[in-house]
N, C-alpha and C positions, 0 to 999 in steps of 0.2 A: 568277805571280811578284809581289813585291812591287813596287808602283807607286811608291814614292816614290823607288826609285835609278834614275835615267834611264841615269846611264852603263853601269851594272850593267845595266840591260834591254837594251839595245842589242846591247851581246854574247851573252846569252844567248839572245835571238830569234833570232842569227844561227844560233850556234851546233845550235837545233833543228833547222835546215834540214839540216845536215848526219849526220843521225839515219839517214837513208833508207838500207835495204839491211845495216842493223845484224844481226849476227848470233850465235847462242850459241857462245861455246868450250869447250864441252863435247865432251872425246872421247870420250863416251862414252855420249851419247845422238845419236839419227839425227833428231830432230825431229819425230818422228811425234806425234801426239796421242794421246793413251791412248783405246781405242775403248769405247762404252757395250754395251749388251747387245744394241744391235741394229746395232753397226759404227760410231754417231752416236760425234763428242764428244761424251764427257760433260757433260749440259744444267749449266745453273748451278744452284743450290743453291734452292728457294722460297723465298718472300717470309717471315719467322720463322725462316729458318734460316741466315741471311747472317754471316758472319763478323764477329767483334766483338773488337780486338784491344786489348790491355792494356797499362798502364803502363809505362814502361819497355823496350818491343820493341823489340829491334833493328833497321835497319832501314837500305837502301841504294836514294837517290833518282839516279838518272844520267837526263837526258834531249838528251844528244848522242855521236859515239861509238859504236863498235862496239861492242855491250852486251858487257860483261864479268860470266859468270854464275860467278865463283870466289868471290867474297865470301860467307865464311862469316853470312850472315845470315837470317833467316826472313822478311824482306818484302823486297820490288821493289816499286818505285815506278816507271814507265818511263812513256815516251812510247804513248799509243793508237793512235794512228793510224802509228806508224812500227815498232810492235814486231808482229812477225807471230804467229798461233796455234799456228803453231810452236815459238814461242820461248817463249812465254805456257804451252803443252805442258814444255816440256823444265825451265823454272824449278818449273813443280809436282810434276812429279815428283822433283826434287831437295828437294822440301819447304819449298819455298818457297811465300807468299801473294805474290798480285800485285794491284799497283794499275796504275790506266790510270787514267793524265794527259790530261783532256783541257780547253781553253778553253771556257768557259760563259760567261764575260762580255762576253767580249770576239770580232770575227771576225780570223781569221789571213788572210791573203792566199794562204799557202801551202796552205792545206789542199783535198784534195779537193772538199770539196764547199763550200769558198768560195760559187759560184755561185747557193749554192740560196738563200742571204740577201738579201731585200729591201735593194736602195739605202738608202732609206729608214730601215733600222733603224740604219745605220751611224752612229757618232756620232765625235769627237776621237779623234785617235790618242794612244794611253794610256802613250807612251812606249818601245814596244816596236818594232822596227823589221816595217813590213809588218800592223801590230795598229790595229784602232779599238776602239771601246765599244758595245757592243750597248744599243739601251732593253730594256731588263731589264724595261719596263712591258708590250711586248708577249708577255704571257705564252702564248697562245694559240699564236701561232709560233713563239716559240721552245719550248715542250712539244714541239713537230712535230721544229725541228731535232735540239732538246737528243736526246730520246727517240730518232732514227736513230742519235746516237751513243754512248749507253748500250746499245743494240742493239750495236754493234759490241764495244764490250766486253763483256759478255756475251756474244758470240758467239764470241770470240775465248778465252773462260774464265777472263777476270778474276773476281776476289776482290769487287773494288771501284772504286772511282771516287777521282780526285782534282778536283774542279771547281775551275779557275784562275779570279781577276778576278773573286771577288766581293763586290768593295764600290765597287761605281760610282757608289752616293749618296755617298761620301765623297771623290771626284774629280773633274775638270772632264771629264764625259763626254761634252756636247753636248747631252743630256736632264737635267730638271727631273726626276732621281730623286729619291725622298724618300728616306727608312728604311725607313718602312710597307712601300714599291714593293719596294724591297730584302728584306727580309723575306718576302712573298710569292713572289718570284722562287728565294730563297734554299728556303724551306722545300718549290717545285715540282720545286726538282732534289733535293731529297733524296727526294722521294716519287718522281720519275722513277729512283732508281737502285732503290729498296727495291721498289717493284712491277717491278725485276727479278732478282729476288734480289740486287744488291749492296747491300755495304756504302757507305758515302759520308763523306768526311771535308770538314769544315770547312775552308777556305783563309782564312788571315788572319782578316780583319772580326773583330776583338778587339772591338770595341765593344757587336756583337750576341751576342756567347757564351752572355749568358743567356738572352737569349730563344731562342737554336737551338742549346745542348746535348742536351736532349730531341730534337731532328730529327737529330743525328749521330752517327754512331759512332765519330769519332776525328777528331781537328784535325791541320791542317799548317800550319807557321806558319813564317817566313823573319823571323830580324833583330830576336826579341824582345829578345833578350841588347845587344843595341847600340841596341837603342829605348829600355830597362828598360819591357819591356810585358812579360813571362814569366808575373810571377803574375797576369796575365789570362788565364792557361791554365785554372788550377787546376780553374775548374767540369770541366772535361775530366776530369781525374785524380778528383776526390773523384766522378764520376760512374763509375770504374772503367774509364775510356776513354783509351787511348794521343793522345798529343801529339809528332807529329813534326814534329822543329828542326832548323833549319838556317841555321847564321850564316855568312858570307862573309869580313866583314873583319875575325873575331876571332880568334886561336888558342883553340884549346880550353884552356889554363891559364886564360883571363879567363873563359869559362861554364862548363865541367864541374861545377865543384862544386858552384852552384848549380842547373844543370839535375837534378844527382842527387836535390838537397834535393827539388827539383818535381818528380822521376820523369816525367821528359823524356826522349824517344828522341833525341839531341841529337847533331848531325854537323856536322864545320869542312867547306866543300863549296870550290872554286874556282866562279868565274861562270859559266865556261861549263857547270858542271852535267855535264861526264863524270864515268869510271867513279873519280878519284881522291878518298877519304874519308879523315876521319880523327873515329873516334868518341867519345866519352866513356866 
């Protein structure tokens, strides 16, 4: 999420907690996985064959709430670790792409494997309630953590990845990050999702766009339209790479028209990130 509304992160951290046990309402699927040739799900796609999605996509981000699979749209965005294979099943066969939300910058207190993170790496809490700042310098460990959880999505049949929190050089994170450190870090988790077959979208770090449009296949961005940061997308688009937006405290009459100009997948969202949209 974006680090600069503290009030706005507070809710919506809470808000994830409340993710757990989320389920498809679909009558008309039993939740099964669609079975490979040998009874497996179906493995994810190799490395060159990863999904790459376009300008303009439509596209439905919820991550609290009992997922709501009615929204006529071809992408899901949802929480990783709180959306089951199941569900991850049932959205694809409906023709849907799916993204799995996960923190890379930052450690959540809530998650599973919490535990497995050195003290040590732990830095300021980034305004989110229950969240600190990872040193993003330790690259070696977190490849280890990052990688179990790109394992999970992929296992689970996502499309792609959405990596949250990453621009902790531009934050008081408790580490002496640079840009360069960032960069590195940035470019490790794009090659952690790509050597598993996912795709991988860019979260915020407008600053870096140029130097890691070539590492991404599509941006997510929160609050360009109220920052006026948007045409800091563009490398996005004139690279033939979708940009998904998402403003909180504007109605869609004050951006649509210009996210159209910038062929922007552009959605009014409430804070806490449920199933309610309203698109461009």
């Amino acid at each position: 999420m974006k680090t600069t509304t503290t009030a706005a992160a507070a809710l919506a951290a809470f808000a994830l907690l409340l993710l757990t046990g989320c389920s498809s309402d679909s009558d008309d699927d039993d939740g099964t996985p669609e079975p490979g040739p040998t009874g497996a799900p179906t493995p994810a796609p190799a490395p060159g064959e990863r999904w790459q999605p376009k300008p303009g996509t439509a596209w439905q981000w919820q991550l609290s709430g009992k997922l709501d699979t009615s929204f006529d749209v071809p992408v899901y965005d949802v929480d990783g670790f709180n959306t089951s294979q199941e569900q991850v099943a049932a959205l694809k066969r409906a023709g849907r792409r799916t993204i799995c939300y996960v923190s890379t910058g930052a450690w959540e207190d809530f998650r599973p494997d919490s535990g497995d993170f050195p003290g040590d790496m732990l830095g300021k809490g980034n305004g989110w309630k229950g969240e600190r700042w990872l040193d993003v310098r330790r690259l070696a460990d977190l490849e280890r953590l990052m990688g179990k959880r790109f394992d999970m999505c992929r296992d689970k049949g996502f499309d792609a990845v959405e990596p949250d929190n990453m621009d902790a050089y531009r934050n008081e994170s408790g580490f002496p990050v640079t840009a360069d450190d960032q960069l590195k870090f940035n470019r490790m988790i794009a090659k952690l999702a790509h050597d598993r077959g996912l795709a991988v979208g860019l979260k915020n770090d407008l600053d870096q766009i140029p130097q890691l449009v070539g590492d991404y296949d599509f941006a997510v961005n929160e609050q360009c339209a109220q920052y006026h940061e948007c045409d800091e997308l563009t490398p996005f688009v004139r690279a033939d790479k979708a940009v998904f937006h998402v403003e909180y405290e504007l109605s869609t009459d004050r951006f649509c028209a210009r996210s159209k100009e910038l062929k922007l997948s552009s959605l009014e969202k409430k804070l806490e990130l449920g199933p309610w949209r309203k698109s461009c």
